[in-house]
N, C-alpha and C positions, 0 to 999 in steps of 0.2 A: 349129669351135665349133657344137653343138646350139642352135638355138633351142627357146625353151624358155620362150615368154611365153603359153604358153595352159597351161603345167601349173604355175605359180607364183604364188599369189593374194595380194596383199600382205597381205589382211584376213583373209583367209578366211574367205567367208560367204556362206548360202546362205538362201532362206526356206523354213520347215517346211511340208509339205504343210499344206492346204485341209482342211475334213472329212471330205468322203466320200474323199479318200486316206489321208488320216491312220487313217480306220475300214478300209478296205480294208489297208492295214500292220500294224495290232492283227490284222484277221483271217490276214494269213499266216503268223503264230507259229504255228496250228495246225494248218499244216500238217504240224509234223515228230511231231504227237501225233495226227493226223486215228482211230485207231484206238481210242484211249484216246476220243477227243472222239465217236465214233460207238456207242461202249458206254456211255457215259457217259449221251447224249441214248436210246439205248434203254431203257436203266435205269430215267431221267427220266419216258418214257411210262408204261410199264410201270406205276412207282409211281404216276403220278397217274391213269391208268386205276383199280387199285384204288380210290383217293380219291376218285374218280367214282363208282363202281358202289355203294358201302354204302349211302348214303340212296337209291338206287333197288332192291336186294335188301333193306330195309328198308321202303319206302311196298309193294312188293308180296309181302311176308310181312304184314304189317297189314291189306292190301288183300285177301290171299287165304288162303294155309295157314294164319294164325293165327285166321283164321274159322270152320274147318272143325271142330272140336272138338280135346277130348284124344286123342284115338287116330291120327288124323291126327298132332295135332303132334309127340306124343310118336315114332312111329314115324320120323318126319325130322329130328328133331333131330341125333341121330348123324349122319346123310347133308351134314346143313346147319353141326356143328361141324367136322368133315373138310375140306368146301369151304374154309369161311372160316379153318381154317387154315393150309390150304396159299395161302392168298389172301394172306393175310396173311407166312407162310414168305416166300412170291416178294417181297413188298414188301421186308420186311428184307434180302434178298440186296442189289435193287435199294438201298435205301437206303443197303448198306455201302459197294456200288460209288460212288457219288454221292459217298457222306461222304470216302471215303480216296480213291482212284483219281482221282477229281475234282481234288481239292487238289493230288496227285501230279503230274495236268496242268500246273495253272497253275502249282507251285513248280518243274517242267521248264521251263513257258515263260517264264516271272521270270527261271531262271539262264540259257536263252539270248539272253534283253534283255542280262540284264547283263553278258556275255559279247561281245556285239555292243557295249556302251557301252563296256569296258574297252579291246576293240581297236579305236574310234575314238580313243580318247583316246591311246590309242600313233601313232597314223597323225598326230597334230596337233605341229607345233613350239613352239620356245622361246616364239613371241609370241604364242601363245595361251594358254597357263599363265599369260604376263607378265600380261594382261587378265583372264584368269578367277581366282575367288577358290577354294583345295583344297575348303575348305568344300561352299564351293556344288556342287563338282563330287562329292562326296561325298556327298554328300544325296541326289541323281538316280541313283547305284548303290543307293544303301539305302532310302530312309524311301520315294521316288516311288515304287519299283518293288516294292514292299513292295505297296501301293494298286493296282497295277497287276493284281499273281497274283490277289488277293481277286477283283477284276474277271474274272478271264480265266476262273474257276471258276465262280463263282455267277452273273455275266451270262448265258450260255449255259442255266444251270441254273435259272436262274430263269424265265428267257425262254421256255423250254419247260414248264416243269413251271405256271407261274401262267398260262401262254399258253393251253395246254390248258386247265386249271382254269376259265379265263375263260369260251373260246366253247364248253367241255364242257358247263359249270353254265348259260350262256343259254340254250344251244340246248336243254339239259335245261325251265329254266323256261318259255321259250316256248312250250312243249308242253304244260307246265302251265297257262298261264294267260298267253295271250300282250296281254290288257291292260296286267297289272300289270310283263310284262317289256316294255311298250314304256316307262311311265315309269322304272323302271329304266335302260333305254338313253338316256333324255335326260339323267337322273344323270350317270351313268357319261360322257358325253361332256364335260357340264361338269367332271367331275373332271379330264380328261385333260385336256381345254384347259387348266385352271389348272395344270397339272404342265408344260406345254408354256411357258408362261410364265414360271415358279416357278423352272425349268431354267436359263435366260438369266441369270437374275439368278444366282443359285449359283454359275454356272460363274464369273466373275470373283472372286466371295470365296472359291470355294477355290485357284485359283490362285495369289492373292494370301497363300494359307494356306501353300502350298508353299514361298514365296518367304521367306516370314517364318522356315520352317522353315531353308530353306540360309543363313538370317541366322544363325540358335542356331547352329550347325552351323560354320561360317566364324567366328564370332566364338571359340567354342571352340576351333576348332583352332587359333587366333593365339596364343591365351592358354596353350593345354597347352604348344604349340610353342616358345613363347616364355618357359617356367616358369624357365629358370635366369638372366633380364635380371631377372622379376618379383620374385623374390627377391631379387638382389642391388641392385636398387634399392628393397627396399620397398615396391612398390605393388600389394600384394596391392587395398587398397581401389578404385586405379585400376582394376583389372582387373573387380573386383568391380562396380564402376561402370556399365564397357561393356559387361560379361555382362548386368548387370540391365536396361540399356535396349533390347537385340536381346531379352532374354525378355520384358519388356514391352510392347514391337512385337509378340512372334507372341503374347501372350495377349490384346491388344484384337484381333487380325488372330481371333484364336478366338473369341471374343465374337463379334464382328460374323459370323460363320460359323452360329453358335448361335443367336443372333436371327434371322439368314433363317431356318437350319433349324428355330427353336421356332415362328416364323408357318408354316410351312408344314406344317409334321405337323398344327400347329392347327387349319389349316383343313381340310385331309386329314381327319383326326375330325370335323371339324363336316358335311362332307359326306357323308361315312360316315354322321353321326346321322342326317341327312337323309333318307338312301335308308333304314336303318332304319324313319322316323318315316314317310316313305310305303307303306312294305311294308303296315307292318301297321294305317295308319289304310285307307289305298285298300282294300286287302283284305280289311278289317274290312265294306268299303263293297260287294263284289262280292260277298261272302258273304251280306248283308243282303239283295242284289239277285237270290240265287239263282243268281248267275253263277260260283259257286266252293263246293266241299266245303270242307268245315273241316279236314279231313285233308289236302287240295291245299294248303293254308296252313301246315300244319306241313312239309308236305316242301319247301315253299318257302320254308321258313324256312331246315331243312336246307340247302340249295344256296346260299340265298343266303349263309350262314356262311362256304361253301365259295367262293362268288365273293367276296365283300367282302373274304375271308381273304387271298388273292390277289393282289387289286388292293392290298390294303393292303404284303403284302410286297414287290411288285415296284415301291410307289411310296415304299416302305422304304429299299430299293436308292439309290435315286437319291444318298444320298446318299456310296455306298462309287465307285456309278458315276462321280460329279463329281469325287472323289478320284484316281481313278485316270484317267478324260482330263488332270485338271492335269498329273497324274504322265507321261501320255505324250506330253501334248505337249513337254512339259519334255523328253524323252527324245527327242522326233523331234529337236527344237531342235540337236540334238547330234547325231546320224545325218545329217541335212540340212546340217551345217555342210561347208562344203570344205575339207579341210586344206591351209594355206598353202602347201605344200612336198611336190610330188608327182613321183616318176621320170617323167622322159621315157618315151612309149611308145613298148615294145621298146627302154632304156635296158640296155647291157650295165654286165655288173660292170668295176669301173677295172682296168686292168693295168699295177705299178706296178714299174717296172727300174729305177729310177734315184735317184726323188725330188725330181724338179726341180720346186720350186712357184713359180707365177708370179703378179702381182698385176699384172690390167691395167687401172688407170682405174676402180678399183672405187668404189663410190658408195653408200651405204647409210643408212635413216632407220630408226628403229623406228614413228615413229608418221605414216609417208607422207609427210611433211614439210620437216622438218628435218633434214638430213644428219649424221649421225654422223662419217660414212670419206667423206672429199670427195676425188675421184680418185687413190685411193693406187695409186701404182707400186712394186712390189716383188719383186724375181727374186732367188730363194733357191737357189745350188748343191746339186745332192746331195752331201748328207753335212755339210751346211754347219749349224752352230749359228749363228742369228741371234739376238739379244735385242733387243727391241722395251722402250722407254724411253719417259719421255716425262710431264706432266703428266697428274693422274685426269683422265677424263674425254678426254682425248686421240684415245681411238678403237684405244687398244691389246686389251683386252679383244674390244672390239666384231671387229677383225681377225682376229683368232685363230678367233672362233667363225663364222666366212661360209666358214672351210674346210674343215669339216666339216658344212657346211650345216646347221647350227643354226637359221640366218638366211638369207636367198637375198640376193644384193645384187641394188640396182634397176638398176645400170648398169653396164656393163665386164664383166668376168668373171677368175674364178680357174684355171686350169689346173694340173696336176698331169702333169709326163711329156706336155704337150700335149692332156689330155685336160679337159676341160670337166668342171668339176665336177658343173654341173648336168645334163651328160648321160650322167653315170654313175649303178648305181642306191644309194640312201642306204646303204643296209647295206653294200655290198664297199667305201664309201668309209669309211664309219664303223670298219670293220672292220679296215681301213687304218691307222689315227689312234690314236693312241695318246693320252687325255688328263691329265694332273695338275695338281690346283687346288689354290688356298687350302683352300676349305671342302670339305673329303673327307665324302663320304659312304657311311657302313657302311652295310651291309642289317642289320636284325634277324634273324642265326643266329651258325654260326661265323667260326671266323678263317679257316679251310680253305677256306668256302662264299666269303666275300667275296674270297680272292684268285682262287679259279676260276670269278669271276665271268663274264668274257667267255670263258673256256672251260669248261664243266660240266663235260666229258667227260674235262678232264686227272685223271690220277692222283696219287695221293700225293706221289708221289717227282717230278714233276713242279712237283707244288706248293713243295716243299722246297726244289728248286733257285731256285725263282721269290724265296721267302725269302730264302734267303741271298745273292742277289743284290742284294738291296734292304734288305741289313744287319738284318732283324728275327728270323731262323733261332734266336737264342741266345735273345732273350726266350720266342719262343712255345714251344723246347722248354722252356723254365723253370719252365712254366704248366703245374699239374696235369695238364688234361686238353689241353693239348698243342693239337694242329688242333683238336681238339672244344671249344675255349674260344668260349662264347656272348658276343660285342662286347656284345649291349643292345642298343637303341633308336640309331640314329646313332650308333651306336659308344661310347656315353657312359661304358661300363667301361674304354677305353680312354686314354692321353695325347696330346694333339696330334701329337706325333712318332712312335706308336707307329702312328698313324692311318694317318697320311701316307706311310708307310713301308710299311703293306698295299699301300695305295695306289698307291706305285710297284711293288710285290710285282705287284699286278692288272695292272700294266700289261707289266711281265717278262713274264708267261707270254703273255698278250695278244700278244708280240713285232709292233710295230708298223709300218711301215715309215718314217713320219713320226710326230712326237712334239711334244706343243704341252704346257708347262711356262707355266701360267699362277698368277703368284706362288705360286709350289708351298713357300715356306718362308718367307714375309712373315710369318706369327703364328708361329712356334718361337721358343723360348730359343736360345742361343748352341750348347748342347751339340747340341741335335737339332737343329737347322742344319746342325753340322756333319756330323752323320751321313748325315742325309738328302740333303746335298749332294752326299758323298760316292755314295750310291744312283744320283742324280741322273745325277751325270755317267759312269757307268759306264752307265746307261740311255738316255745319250743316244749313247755310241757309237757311230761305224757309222748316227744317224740322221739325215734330217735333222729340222733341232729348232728349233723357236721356244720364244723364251721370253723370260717378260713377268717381270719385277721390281725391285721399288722398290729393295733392298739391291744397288746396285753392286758392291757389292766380289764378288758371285757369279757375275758376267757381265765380270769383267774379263779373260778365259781364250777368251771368246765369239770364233768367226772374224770375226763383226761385230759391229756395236752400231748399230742406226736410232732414229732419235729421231722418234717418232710425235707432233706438235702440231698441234691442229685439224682431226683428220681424214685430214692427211697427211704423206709424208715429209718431215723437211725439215734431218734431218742421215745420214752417213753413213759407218762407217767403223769399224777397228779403236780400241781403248781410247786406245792413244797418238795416233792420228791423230784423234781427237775433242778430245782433251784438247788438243793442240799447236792445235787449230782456236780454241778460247776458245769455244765458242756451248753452246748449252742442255745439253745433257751436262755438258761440264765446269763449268759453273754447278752442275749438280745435284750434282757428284761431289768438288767444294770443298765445297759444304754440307752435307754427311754425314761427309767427313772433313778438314775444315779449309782454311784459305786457300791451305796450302804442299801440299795431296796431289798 
């Protein structure tokens, strides 16, 4: 037996990095763009160079060549429209590079977020989906990382290009008149302290904006999901009720988003008038004083345009910036999680000759607790059909799904052929396992697609056999377009029996070597029962097989029958030899068919 208690986490959970790793993780997505991100920031100079250079080829064309009379100007004109087109030409390249190629960046590193989210969320088991809401999980692919690319383009770009602009345009004005750019820099720092603190408070109301949003999001998917219960019981208003209170929630959660962000631009402007209102009274003051040209005023008007313009946009930002930390932390939140249920390292694939599954002292809770499967013993011959019986709630279900590691159990262990389940690795065991449920699940395409499902690669005529073996070959040739017949959503163009019967078609081709029949025909009518039944036990053949169901009369052919109560075994035996015992079987198998069956 592997141990195997450092790779099985009952919760699975981890905490999301700190922020400077959290920023250090945002920055290695660009690495697999570093080319794009390196033409990008050249671009970025580039253009704000130009943006720099006009109002100083500007103060010394006014300063000099446009002094010199007509003959002068006019002779440079031509020389000086040429310049500034081609000045201009280079900006627009630059600028298109920035606008498209930019974007291009961040919606590359968006799809490899979400890419990296999608295949966590496959590496996670049953009792994580049990805990998390679709909704919510759906949100954090879409709306968070949506905020995230916006970030991943224009942080960079903005950071460079208003970064420049910033200590281009000071070091410009200080040159001009480095009184009026020292009150300037006392501004300018009170501005940034109060963005430094403005920051703190944000960050928690847009989080909490996120959250409001995987509430719409969750509440929605309950309600689409749940459209044929809404219906046939009428509560459309109900629904309408719970939709209106999650959109409720995220429109004050917006509100209160909007009120930080309406005081804060507010005062942003008022600071902004500020530095304005000292520009040109101080300067009006240095001018008076003889310490300043009147034309050094305009060009420092100029620049300061150009800084103020700047500062304003990159304190603009803050607010796509706070949108998209929510969104990645939210995203690390889920990268940093541990999946419950992880291979043993250097776990080989199972190697299955036989089938012999063995149940030793198994122990298992969902919620760390409470024991569901309270040391169940259970040794299953290959080839052997067992039916698992028993009260809801009994721990039959729960059983079935620790064999395929669904679940890991807290104690004992499962074996297969002697091999540890847990130290085989998931897939050559899953791949093993053969499973048919109640609740069958189509994929949204064909009938073709859904039964080659666990094998893409088989062929037509492969698929065909896999039909006819599972009794559906007559309907789907009967259907216009044949294999090319689109199921729907869940299958919902389909009949319950028509479902269940891909379903065992999947599992045909799948050819499994154990096979777990968990109430695989509890919701059919009489007719498809018997069809399926019929599927059934031709697919259990040759396996061996559990199987869980409440209709006795389908398992009275079973090589055994266990009666699963509270977690554990506590009957055991063929159909007669239960029956002749009088205990919970035959209790249950008189009350479905009478006192004399």
């Amino acid at each position: 037996m592997s141990d195997t208690s450092t790779n099985s986490r009952p919760r699975g959970g981890s905490a999301p990095h700190a922020a400077g790793a959290l920023y250090r993780k945002f920055i290695s997505y660009y690495r697999s763009q570093w080319h794009l991100f390196a033409i990008d920031t050249i671009a970025a100079v580039v253009m704000t160079a130009v943006d720099l250079a006009f109002p100083i080829v500007l103060r010394n064309l006014t300063g000099g060549l446009f002094t010199e009379g007509t003959g002068a100007i006019m002779g440079a004109l031509g020389t000086l429209a040429l310049g500034l087109v081609v000045m201009y030409a280079v900006r627009y390249v630059c600028r298109y590079f920035v606008g498209y190629w930019g974007h291009v960046m961040g919606a590359r590193m968006e799809s490899h977020m979400r890419q990296d989210l999608f295949d966590q969320y496959e590496r996670f088991s049953f009792s994580y989906f049990d805990r998390h809401n679709t909704g919510d999980l759906m949100s954090r692919v879409v709306s968070d990382l949506f905020d995230i690319c916006e970030a991943a383009h224009h942080g960079p770009e903005y950071a460079i290009i208003c970064g420049i602009k910033i200590v281009g345009s000071f070091a410009i004005l200080a040159t001009i008149n480095w009184k009026l750019s020292a009150v300037l820099a006392v501004i300018t720092a009170v501005l940034w302290a109060y963005n430094s603190r403005a920051n703190k408070r944000m960050r928690a109301v847009f989080m909490e904006n996120r959250k409001r949003i995987s509430g719409i999001n969750s509440q929605l998917e309950d309600s689409l999901g749940g459209m044929r219960i809404v219906k046939g019981f009428a509560a459309e208003d109900v629904e309408r009720e719970k939709f209106a209170r999650s959109n409720e929630a995220y429109l004050e959660s917006k509100q209160r988003m909007y009120h930080v962000m309406g005081g804060y631009q507010a005062m942003i402007a008022a600071l902004m008038g500020a530095l304005f209102t000292v520009v040109i009274v101080y300067g009006g003051y240095l001018i008076a004083m003889g310490e300043m040209a009147p034309v050094d005023l305009s060009t420092y008007a100029l620049y300061i345009t150009t800084f103020t313009a700047a500062i304003e946009q990159l304190l603009n930002f803050t607010e796509t910036f706070q949108k998209a930390e929510a969104g990645f932390r939210r995203f690390d939140e889920i990268l940093a999680t541990k999946p419950d249920i992880l291979d043993a390292p250097g776990a080989p694939d199972i190697d299955i000759t036989e089938g012999h599954v063995v149940y030793s002292g198994v122990r298992f809770s969902y919620d760390g607790e409470t024991d569901v499967v309270r040391g169940l013993d259970l040794d299953i011959k290959p080839g052997e059909t067992i039916a698992l019986v028993g009260p809801s709630g009994g721990g039959k279900s729960t059983t079935c799904s620790l064999l395929p590691r669904f679940y890991d159990v807290r104690e004992g262990s499962i074996t297969i052929d002697g091999q540890d389940v847990r130290g085989v690795t998931q897939k050559s065991l899953r791949e093993a396992i053969g499973l048919v449920q109640q609740d069958v699940y189509l994929f949204d395409g064909t009938i073709g697609e859904n039964i080659a499902y666990g094998r893409p690669s088989a062929t037509l005529e492969e698929i065909r056999a896999a039909a006819r073996a599972a009794n559906i070959d007559a309907f789907i040739d009967g259907l216009p377009e044949g294999y090319e017949t689109q199921v729907g959503e869940r299958g919902a163009r389909l009949s319950g029996g028509q479902k269940q019967r891909i379903a065992i078609a999947r599992v045909f081709l799948k050819n499994p070597k154990i096979l777990v029949l968990d109430e695989a025909t509890s919701a059919l009518d009489n007719e498809s029962e018997a069809a399926v039944q019929e599927s059934l036990s031709r697919l259990a053949a040759g396996r061996t097989t559990l199987v869980i169901a409440h209709r006795l009369s389908t398992i009275r052919d079973a090589d055994e029958i266990v009666t699963v109560d509270g977690g554990r075994v506590v009957e055991r035996g063929t159909h007669d030899e239960l029956m002749a015992l009088g205990g919970t079987y035959a209790t249950y198998y008189r009350m479905q068919f009478g006192h004399h069956a």
